[in-house]
Structures are given as structure tokens and as C-alpha cells.
N, C-alpha and C positions, 0 to 999 in steps of 0.2 A: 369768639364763636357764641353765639345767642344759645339760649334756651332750648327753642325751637331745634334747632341743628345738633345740637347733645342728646334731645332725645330719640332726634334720627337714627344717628348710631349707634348710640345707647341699645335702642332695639335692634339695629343692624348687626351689634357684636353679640347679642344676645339669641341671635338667629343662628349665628354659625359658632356659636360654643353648643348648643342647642344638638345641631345635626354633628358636632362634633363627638361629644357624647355619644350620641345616638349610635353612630356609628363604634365606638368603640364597644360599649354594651353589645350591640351584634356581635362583636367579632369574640367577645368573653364566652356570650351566651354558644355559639358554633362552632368554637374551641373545647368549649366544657360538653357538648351535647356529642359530639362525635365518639365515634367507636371504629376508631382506623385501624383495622387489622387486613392487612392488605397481604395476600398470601403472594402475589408478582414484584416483586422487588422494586421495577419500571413505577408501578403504581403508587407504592408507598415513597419512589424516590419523588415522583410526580407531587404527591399529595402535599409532599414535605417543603418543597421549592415553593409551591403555593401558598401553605403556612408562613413559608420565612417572608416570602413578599407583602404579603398581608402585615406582617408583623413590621415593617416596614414603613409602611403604608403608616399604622398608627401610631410607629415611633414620629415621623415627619406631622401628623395629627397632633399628639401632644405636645409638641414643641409651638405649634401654631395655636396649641388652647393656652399655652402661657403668653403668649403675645398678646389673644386676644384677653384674658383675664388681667394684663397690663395695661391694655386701654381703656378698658372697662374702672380701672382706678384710676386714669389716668382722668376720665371723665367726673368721676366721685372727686377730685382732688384741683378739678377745672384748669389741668394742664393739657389737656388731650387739644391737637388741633396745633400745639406748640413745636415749630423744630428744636428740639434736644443742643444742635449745635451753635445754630444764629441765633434761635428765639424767637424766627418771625415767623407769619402763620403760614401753614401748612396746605396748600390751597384746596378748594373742598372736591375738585376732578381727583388728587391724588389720594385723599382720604374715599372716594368712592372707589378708588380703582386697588386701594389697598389701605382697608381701616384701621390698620394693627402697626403705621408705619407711625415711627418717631423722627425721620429727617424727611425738610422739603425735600423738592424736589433738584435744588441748586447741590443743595448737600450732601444725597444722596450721589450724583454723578459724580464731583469730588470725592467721593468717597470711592467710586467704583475705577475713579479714574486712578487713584493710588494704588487700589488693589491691583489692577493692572499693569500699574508699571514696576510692582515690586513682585510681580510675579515673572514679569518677562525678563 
């Protein structure tokens, strides 16, 4: 992978660790600013279901800012772009369609395809 293309998504991982954050601070900042006293039980069970989902929400979040902060060295370290299993490169549709991924495309279906037969 040239230069040119490392600092495509160099900025591209850097975009969505970005609104990544972003969104968590919201959800800190409107956690800590509320003052839920909800005297209808319905409301407070409401509120609550709302909360856990959210909280959810940016558990699935952080797990995805470590992917992205692993490509992001993967890029410092000039493996990023590499499959993990073969070695060969990672073609640049499947790095746009998922920047954060470590197997082509070959090895990713083998991969999904075991899962699948050790599940069934």
C-alpha cells in the first residue's frame, strides 16, 4: 500500500475514532446532567431500558474504538492493508467497506464458513 492510501485511512480511521468519542462524551455528559426522579414507575422503568440500551450502544462503540486504534498502529507499523492469515493484500473495496478488518476477503469467508459448521 503506497503512501498516498495510508493516509487515506489514516484520516479515515481517524474520522470515526473522532465521532466515536464524540458520541461517548454525549452519552457521559447526559448521564451525569440528568436528574431522573420519575414518580410513575412505567416512566422510570422507561427511562431505564433507554439507559441500558444506550449503554449498549457504546459498549459495541468501544470495542470498535479498539479495532479502530489497532489499525491505526497497524498503519504506524506499515502492516495495516496486510491479511493477518495469508499475508496477501487486503483489497482496497474491502478496506473501504470495513477499515478496521485484519483478514481478506478469502479468509474472512473461511473463516465464517467454520464458524458455521461448528455451530450447526
Amino acid at each position: 500500500m503506497n503512501k498516498e492510501e495510508l493516509a487515506y485511512f489514516k484520516e479515515k480511521l481517524n474520522k470515526i475514532k473522532d465521532e466515536l468519542l464524540s458520541g461517548a462524551d454525549k452519552t457521559i455528559s447526559e448521564m451525569t446532567d440528568h436528574n431522573d426522579n420519575y414518580p410513575d414507575p412505567t416512566d422510570r422503568a422507561s427511562a431505564e431500558s433507554d439507559r441500558n440500551f444506550e449503554l449498549r450502544i457504546r459498549d459495541r462503540e468501544r470495542k470498535l474504538l479498539a479495532k479502530v486504534n489497532s489499525a491505526l498502529e497497524r498503519i504506524k507499523d506499515e502492516s495495516y492493508g496486510i491479511c493477518d492469515e495469508c499475508g496477501d493484500d487486503i483489497s482496497r473495496a474491502r478496506l473501504e467497506a470495513r477499515p478496521v478488518t485484519t483478514l481478506c476477503i478469502d479468509c474472512k469467508t473461511k473463516q465464517e464458513q467454520k464458524e458455521k459448521s461448528q455451530a450447526g
